[in-house]
C-alpha positions in Angstrom: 3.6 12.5 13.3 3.1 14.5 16.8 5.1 16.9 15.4 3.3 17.6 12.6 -0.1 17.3 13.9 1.1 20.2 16.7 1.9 22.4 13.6 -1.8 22.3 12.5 -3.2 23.1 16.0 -3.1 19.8 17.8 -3.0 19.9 21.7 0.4 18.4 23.7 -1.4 15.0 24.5 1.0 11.7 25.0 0.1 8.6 23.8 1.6 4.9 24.8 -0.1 1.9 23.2 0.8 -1.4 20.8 -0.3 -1.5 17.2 -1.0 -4.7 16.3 -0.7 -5.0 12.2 -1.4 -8.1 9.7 0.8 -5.9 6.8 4.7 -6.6 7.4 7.2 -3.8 6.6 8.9 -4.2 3.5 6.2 -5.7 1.9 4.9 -3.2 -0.8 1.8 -3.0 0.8 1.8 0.2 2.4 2.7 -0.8 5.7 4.3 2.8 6.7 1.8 4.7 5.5 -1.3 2.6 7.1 1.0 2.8 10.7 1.1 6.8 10.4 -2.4 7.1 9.7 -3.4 4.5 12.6 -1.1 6.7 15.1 -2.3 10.0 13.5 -6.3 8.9 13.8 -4.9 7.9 17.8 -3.5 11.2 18.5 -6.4 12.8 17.1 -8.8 11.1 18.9 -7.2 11.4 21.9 -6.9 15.0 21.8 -10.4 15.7 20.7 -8.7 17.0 17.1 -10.8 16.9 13.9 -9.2 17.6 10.6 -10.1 17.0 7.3 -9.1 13.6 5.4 -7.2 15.1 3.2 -5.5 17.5 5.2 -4.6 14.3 7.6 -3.2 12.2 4.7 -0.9 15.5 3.7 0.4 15.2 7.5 1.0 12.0 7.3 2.8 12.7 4.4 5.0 15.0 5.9 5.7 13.1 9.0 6.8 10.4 6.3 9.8 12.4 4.7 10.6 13.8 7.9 11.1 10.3 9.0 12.8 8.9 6.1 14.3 11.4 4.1 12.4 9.8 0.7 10.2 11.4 -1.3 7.3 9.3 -1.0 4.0 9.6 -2.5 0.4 10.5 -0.8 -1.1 7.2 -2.7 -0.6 4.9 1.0 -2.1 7.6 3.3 -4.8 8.5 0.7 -5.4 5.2 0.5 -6.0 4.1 4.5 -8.1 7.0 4.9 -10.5 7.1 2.2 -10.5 3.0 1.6 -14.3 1.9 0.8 -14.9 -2.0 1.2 -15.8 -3.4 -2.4 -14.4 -0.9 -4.4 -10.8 0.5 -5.9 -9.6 4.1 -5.1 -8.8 5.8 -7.9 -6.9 9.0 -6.9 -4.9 11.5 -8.9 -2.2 12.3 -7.3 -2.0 15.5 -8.2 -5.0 17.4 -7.8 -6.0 14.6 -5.0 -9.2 14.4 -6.4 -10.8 10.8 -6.1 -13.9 8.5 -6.7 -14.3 5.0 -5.8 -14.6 2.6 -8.6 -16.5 -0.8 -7.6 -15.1 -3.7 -8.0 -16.8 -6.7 -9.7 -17.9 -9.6 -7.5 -17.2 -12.0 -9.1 -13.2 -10.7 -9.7 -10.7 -12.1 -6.9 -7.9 -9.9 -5.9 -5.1 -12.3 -4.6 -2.0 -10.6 -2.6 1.4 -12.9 -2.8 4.5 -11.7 -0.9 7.5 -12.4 -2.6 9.4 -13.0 0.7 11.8 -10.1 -0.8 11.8 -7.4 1.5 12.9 -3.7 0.2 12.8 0.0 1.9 12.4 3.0 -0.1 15.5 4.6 1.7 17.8 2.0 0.7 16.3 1.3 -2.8 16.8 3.2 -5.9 13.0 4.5 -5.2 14.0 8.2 -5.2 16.5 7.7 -7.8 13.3 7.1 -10.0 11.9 9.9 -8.5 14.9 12.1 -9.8 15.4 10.0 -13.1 11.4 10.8 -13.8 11.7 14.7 -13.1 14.6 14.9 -15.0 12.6 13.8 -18.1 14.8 10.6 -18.6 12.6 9.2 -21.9 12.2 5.6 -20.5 11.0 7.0 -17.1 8.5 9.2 -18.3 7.1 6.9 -21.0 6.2 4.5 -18.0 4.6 6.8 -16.1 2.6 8.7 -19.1 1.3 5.2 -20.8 0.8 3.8 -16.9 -1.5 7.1 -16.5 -3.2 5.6 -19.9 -3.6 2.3 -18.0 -5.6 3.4 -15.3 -8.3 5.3 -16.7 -8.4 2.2 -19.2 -8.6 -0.2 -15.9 -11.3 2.0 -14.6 -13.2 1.6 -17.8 -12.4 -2.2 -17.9 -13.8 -2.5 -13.8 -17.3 -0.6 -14.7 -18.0 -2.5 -17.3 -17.0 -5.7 -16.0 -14.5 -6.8 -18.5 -11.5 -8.8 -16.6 -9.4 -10.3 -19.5 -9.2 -7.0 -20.6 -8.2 -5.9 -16.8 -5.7 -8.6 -16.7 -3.8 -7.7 -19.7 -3.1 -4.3 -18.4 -2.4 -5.5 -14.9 0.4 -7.5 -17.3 1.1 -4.4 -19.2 1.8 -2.4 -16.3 4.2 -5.1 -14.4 6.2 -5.5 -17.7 6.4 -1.7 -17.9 7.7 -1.2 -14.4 10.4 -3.8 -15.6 11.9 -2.5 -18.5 10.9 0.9 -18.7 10.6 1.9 -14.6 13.4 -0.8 -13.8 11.6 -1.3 -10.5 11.0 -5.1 -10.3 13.5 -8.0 -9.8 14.0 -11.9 -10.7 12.1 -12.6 -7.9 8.8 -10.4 -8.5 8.6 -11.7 -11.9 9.0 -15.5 -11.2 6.2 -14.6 -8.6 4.2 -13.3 -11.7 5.2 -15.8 -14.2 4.2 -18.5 -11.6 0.7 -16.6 -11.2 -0.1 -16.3 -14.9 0.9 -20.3 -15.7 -1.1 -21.4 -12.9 -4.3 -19.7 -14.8 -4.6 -15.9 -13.3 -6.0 -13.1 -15.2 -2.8 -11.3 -14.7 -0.3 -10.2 -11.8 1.6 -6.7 -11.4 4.6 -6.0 -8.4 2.7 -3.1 -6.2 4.2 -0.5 -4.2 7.8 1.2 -4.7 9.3 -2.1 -6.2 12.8 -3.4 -5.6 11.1 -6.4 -3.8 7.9 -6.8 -2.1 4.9 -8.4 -3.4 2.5 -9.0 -6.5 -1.2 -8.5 -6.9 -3.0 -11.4 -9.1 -6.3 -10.9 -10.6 -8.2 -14.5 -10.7 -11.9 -15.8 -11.4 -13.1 -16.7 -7.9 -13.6 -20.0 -8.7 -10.0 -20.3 -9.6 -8.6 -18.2 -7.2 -7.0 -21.0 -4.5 -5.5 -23.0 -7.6 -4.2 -19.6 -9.0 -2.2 -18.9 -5.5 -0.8 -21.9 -5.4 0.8 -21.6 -8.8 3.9 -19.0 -7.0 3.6 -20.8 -3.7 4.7 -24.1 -5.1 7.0 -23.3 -7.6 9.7 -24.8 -6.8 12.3 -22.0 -8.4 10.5 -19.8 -6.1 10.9 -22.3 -3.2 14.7 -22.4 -3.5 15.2 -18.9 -4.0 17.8 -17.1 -1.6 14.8 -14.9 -0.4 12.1 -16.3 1.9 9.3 -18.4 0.4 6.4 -15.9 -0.8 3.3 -16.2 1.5 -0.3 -15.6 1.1 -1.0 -15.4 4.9 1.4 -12.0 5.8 3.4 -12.0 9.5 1.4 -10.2 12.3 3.6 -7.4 13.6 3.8 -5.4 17.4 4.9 -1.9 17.2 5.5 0.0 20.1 4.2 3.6 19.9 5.0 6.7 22.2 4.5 10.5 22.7 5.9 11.7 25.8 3.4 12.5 28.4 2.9 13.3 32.7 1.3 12.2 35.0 -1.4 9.3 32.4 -4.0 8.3 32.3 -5.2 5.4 30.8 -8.2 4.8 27.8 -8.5 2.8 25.1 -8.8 3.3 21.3 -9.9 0.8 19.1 -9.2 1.5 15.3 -9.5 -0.6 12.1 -8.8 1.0 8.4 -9.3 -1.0 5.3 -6.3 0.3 3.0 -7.2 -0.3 -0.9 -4.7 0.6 -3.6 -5.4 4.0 -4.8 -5.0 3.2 -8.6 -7.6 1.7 -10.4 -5.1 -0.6 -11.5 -4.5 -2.2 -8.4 -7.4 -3.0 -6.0 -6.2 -4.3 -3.1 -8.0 -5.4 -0.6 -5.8 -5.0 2.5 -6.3 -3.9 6.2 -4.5 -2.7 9.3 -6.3 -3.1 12.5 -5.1 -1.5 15.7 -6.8 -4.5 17.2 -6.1 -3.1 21.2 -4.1 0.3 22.3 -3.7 0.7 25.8 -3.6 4.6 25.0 -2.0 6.6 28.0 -2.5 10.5 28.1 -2.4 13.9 30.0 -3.2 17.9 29.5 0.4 19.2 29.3 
């Protein structure tokens, strides 16, 4: 991230500091992308830096497949930077133009983790990414009628219509099963569980190969909903962990190198939605206390 932020101008200034997160890795939830915008804003700040959102999310981008080697997205960085509380994100990816889409109150937006951890690097997520610009039918077909789904969610959010949200939520998921070949046995028992107990529907989010599932639910259903893949007891007994609806804290150590520091603190907290209409997440990742050491090189 340093390194790319030095490419666009940034001044030689070290950082040292914890982030504390309530999104685990390998979650689908965007965990990567909300750390790299978190050190990113961090570096910035510290150096007196300003850039424009969208020139940071590029960066962070960047820094991502630099890291990784995958092809990722800009949908997580996007997302941590220009998340609004309330509403869904809905970003083409493409142009990276966006508008916020509100979400209606009296819709509840439940997050379950599998307990099935994946990593783009070791998944078959940029094997899609080939398969798709290779023009392979099946992969293409998802991602043209998923397009279709999202302007249609939008429509169905404005207007306030959620059994018509829900059955594209369920579209979508059973899309990215046949047709994307991104879920697993466990992502759709987590959905299966989620639809018998009574929700609206329930999609896997993020890269797939594991990770978690977004359920739609009335709010007055919503606690009997998430218990529906919490106690089921195929789920239970899985090889996987449990899925949880309260995610693992994590600490992770961050570092530029720097002389002679000295200390400040930052204190950061970004609200990370999903950026398609499709899936509005209500997520965050709070840099609850950096002890932020720098220096003038």
């Amino acid at each position: 991230m340093a390194q790319e932020l030095a490419a666009l101008g940034r001044e030689p200034i070290g950082i040292e500091g914890v982030v504390e997160a309530d999104l685990p890795q390998g979650a689908g939830l965007g965990s990567s992308g909300a750390l790299e915008v978190a050190v990113a804003l961090a570096l910035c700040d510290v150096a007196e830096f300003e850039l424009d959102k969208l020139e940071l999310a590029l960066a962070c981008q960047r820094a991502e497949r630099r890291a990784v080697g995958v092809p990722s997205g800009i949908l997580d960085q996007a997302a941590s930077l220009f998340g609004r509380e309330g509403h869904a994100l809905l970003l083409n990816c493409g142009t990276l133009e966006h508008r916020w889409v509100e979400v209606p109150r009296e819709l509840a937006i439940v997050v379950v983790d599998s307990g099935e951890r994946h990593a783009h690097e070791g998944s078959g997520y940029a094997d899609r990414r080939r398969e798709l610009e290779a023009g392979d039918p099946r992969r293409v077909r998802h991602v043209e009628r998923e397009n279709a789904r999202v302007r249609a969610a939008v429509d169905a959010l404005e207007r306030g219509h959620l059994a018509a949200l829900g059955s594209l939520f369920a579209a979508s998921h059973a899309s990215l099963r046949d047709d994307y070949e991104v879920s697993s046995p466990t992502l759709d028992r987590v959905v299966e569980a989620a639809l018998e107990a009574g929700a609206l529907g329930a999609r896997l989010t993020g890269g797939g190969f594991g990770g978690s599932v977004v359920v739609l639910a009335e709010h007055a259903r919503a606690d009997a909903v998430l218990q529906g893949p919490l106690l089921r007891p195929a789920l239970r007994a899985g090889s996987c962990d449990p899925p949880a609806a309260l995610l693992d804290a994590e600490r992770i150590p961050i570092r530029v190198a720097h002389d002679s520091p000295r200390p400040i603190h930052v204190g950061l907290c970004l609200d990370q939605r999903g950026a398609r209409a499709g899936e509005p997440l209500d997520l965050r990742l709070a840099v609850i206390r950096s002890e932020v050491e720098v220096d003038r090189i």
